[in-house]
matplotlib code that plots the C-alpha trace (Angstrom):
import matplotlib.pyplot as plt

x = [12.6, 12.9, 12.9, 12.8, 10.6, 11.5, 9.2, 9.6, 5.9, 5.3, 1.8, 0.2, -2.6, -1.4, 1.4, -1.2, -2.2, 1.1, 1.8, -1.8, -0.4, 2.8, 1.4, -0.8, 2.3, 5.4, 6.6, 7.4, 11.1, 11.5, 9.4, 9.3, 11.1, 9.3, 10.6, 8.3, 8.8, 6.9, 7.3, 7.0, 3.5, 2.9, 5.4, 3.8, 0.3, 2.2, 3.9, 1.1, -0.9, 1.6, 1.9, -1.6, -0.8, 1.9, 2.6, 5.3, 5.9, 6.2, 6.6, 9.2, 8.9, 12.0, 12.0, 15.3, 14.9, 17.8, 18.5, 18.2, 21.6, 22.3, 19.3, 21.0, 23.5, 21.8, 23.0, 20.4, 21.2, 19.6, 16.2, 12.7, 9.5, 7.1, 3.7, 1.3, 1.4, 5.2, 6.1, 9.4, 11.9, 14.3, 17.3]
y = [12.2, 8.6, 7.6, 4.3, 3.6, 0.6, -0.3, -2.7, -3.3, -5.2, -6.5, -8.1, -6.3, -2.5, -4.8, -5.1, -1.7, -0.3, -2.4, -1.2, 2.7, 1.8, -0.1, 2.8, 5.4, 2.7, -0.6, -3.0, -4.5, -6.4, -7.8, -4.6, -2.3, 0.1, 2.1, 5.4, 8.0, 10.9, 14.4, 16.3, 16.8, 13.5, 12.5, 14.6, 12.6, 9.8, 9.8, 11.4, 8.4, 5.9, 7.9, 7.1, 3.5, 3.0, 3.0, 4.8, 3.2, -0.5, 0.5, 2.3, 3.3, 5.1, 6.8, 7.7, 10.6, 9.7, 12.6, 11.9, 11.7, 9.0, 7.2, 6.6, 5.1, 2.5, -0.8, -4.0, -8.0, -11.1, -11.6, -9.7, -10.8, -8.0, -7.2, -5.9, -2.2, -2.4, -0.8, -2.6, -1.2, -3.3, -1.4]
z = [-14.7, -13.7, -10.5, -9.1, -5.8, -4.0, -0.5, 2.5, 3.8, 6.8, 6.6, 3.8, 3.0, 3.3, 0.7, -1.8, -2.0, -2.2, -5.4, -6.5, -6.4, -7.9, -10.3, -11.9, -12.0, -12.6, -13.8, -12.0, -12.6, -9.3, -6.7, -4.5, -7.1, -9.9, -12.6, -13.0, -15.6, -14.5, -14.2, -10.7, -10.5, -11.3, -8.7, -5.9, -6.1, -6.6, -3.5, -1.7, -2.3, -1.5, 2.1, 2.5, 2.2, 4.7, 8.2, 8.6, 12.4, 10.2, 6.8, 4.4, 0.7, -0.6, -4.2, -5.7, -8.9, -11.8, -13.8, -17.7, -18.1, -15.5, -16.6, -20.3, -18.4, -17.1, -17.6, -17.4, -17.9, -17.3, -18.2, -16.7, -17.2, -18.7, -17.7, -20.3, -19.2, -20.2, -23.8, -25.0, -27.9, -29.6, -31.3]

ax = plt.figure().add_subplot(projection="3d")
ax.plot(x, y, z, "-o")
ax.set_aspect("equal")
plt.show()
């Protein structure tokens, strides 16, 4: 399933480490936006990790699942810079 999870984090340093958690499971495609393929297991400690991050009083992280058919449909244009955990096709 992908899913993207987009956050909002009010103080710098809890910042970091947010982008450190999404990081391992995702890619990043924006600033504060991450594609993540992964199935719902991997979702669960995903998420769980990212709630240990936060503060929920300052903070929000929002994840939004895209069933496989939507995700076909996805359209993309402009540029994006890749990072080296990203795995590009050309067809």
């Amino acid at each position: 399933m992908l899913t993207l999870v987009a956050y909002d984090i009010c103080e710098p340093k809890r910042l970091v480490r947010v982008a450190r958690v999404c990081e391992d499971f995702g890619v990043r495609v924006q600033y504060s936006l991450f594609e993540c393929r992964l199935d719902e297991r991997e979702f669960l400690d995903f998420w769980l990790k990212l709630l240990c991050e936060i503060d929920e009083n300052e903070d929000r992280v929002v994840a939004y699942k895209i069933d496989a058919r939507s995700a076909k449909e996805t359209l993309t244009a402009g540029t994006m810079t890749c990072s080296e955990k990203v795995v590009c096709y050309l067809v």
